[in-house]
VOGU-3710 file (C-alpha; in Angstrom, 3 decimals, decimal comma):
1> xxxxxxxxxx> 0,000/0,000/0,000  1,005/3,261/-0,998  2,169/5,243/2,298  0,578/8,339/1,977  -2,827/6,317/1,350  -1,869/4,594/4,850  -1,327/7,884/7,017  -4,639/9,504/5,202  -6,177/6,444/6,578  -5,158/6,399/10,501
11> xxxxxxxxxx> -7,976/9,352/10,640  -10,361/6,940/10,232  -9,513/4,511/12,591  -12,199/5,146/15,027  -13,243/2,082/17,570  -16,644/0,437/16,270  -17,577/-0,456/13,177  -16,731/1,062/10,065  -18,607/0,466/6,530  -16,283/1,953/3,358
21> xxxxxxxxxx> -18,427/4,583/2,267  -18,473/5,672/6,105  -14,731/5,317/5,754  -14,235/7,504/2,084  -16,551/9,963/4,073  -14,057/10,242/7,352  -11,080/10,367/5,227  -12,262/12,856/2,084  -11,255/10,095/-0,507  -12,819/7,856/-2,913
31> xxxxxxxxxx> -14,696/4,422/-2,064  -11,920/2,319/-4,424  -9,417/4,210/-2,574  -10,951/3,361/1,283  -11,437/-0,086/-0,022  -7,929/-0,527/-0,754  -6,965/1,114/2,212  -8,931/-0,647/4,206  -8,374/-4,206/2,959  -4,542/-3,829/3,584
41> xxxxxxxxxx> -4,855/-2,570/7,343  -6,870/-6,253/7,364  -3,784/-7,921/5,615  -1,487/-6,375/8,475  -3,982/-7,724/11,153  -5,366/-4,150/11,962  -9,086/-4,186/12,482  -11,501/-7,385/12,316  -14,312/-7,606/9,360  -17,897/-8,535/10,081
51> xxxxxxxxxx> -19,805/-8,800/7,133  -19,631/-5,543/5,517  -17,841/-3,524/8,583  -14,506/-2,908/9,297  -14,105/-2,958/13,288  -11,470/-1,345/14,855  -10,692/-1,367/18,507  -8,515/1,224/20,529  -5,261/-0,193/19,934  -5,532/-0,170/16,414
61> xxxxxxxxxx> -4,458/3,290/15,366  -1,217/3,100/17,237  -0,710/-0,389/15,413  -1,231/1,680/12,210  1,171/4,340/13,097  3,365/1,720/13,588  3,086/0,020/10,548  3,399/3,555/8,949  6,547/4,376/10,869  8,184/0,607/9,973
71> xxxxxxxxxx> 7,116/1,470/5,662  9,399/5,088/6,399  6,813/7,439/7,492  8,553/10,501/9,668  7,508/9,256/13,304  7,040/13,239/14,429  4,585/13,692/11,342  2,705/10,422/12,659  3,446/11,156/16,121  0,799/14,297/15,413
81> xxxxxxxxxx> -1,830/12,448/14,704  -2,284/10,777/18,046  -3,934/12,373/20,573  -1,571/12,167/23,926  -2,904/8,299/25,453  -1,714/7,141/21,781  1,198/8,825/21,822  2,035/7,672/25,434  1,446/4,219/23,987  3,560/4,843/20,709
91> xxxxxxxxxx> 6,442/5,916/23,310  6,144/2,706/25,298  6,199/0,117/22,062  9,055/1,688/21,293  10,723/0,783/24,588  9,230/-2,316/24,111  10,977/-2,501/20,801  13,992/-2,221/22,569  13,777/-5,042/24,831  13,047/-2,906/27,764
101> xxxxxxxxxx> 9,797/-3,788/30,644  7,691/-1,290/30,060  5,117/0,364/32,708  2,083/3,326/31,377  0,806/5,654/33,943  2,806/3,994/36,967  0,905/5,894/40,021  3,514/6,446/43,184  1,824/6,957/46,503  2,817/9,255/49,414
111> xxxxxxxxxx> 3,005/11,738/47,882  0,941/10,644/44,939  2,879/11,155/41,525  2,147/9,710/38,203  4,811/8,877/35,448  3,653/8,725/31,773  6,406/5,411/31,111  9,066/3,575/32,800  10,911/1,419/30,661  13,303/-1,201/32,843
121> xxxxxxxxxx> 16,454/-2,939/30,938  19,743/-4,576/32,482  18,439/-3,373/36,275  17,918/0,157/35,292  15,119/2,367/34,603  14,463/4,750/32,481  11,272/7,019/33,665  10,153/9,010/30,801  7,061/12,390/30,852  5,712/12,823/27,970
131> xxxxxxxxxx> 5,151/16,039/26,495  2,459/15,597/23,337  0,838/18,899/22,079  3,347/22,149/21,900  6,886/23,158/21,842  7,594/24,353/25,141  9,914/27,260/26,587  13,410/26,850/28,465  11,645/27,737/31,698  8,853/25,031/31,396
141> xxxxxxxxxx> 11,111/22,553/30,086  13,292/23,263/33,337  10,586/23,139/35,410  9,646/19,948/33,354  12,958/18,641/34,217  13,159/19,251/37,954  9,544/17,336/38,174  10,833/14,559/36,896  13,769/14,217/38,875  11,412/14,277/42,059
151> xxxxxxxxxx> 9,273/11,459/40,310  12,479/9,692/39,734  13,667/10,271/43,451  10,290/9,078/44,731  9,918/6,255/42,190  13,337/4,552/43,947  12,408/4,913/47,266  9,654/2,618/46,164  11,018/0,133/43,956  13,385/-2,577/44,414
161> xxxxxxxxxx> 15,218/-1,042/41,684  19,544/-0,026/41,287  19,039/3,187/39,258  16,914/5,081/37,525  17,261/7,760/34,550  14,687/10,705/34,295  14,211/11,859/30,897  11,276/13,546/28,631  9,978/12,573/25,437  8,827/15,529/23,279
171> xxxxxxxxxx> 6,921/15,734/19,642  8,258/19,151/18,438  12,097/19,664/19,518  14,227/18,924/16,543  17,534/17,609/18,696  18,431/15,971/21,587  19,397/18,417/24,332  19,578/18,649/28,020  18,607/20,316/31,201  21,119/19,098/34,057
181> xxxxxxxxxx> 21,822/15,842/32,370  18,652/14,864/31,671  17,672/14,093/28,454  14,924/15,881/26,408  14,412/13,332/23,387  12,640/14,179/20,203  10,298/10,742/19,396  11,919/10,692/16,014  15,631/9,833/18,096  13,831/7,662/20,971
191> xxxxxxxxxx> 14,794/4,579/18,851  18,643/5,198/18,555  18,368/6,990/22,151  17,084/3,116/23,513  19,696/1,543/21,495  22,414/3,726/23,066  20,918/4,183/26,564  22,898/1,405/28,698  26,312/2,925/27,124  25,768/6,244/28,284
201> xxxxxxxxxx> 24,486/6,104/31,611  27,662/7,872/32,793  26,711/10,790/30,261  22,835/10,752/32,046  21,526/12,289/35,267  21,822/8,781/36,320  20,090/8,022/40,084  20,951/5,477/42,030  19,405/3,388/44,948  19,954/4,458/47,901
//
């Protein structure tokens, strides 16, 4: 399938079902076109058919944006068509992808904190915020930053863990940078970031067990 048929296609992939002119209609293209579209998301196991209805369940737009992002799609450009639960999710498969345990919305007690990922590889963690919709200033980024550290802090006083790496995943930055050692990671470089992230924990605002 053509790719930019695929990515006009993840705007259709509402849960329930889905008929192809209802499709054409969601996506502004022809019926031969949604048909096509529609009967290779089937071939890659995305969505289920029932008589004449395509059904798609929650997880299958991330799959798509997967399958978009494996055929060479930009994973920022895809990365804006989730709303921020998918792109949580599209941060941990990646993790996943790079044989680390992965954790969504881990919920710390005393005092209650929330962190959007925590990917665990080798005996160390990597506890990643997410930040989805807008490109965001120095001064919130630091502020960003030093939140994270305190979930990080709090997170290993908890776990039975050795260390722990705060970082945030962003959609907009265009490089890797950071704020007192910890990263701020584009989504396009979370992929080589994972692949590299056991090597540079020396590099990394890199907490350890007390």
């Amino acid at each position: 399938m053509h790719l930019q048929l695929l990515v006009k296609g993840l705007k259709g992939i509402i849960p329930g079902g889905m008929s192809v002119k209802d499709f054409a209609v969601v996506i502004q293209t022809g019926e031969d076109a949604s048909k096509m579209i529609l009967e290779n998301l089937l071939q890659n196991g995305i969505g289920k058919l029932e008589e004449d209805l395509v059904y798609f369940d929650e997880n299958d737009k991330l799959k798509t944006c997967l399958l978009a992002i494996s055929m060479g799609a930009p994973i920022d450009e895809i990365s804006r068509l989730l709303d921020w639960k998918d792109f949580e999710s599209l941060v941990a498969e990646m993790l996943d992808s790079s044989d680390f345990e992965t954790t969504r919305n881990l919920v710390l007690t005393k005092p209650r904190m929330e962190i959007d990922v925590v990917g665990i590889k080798s005996g160390v963690a990597i506890l990643i915020d997410c930040k989805h919709w807008k490109r965001l200033s120095n001064s919130s980024l630091e502020k960003a930053v030093q939140k994270q550290i305190e979930r990080t802090k709090h997170y290993l006083s908890k776990e039975n863990i050795r260390a722990a790496v705060p970082a945030i995943v962003t959609l907009y930055d265009e490089k890797l940078r950071f704020i007192n050692n910890v990263p701020i990671i584009p989504i396009f470089q979370l992929n080589s970031f994972c692949e590299e992230f056991y090597g540079n924990l020396d590099e990394l605002n890199t907490l350890e067990h007390s």
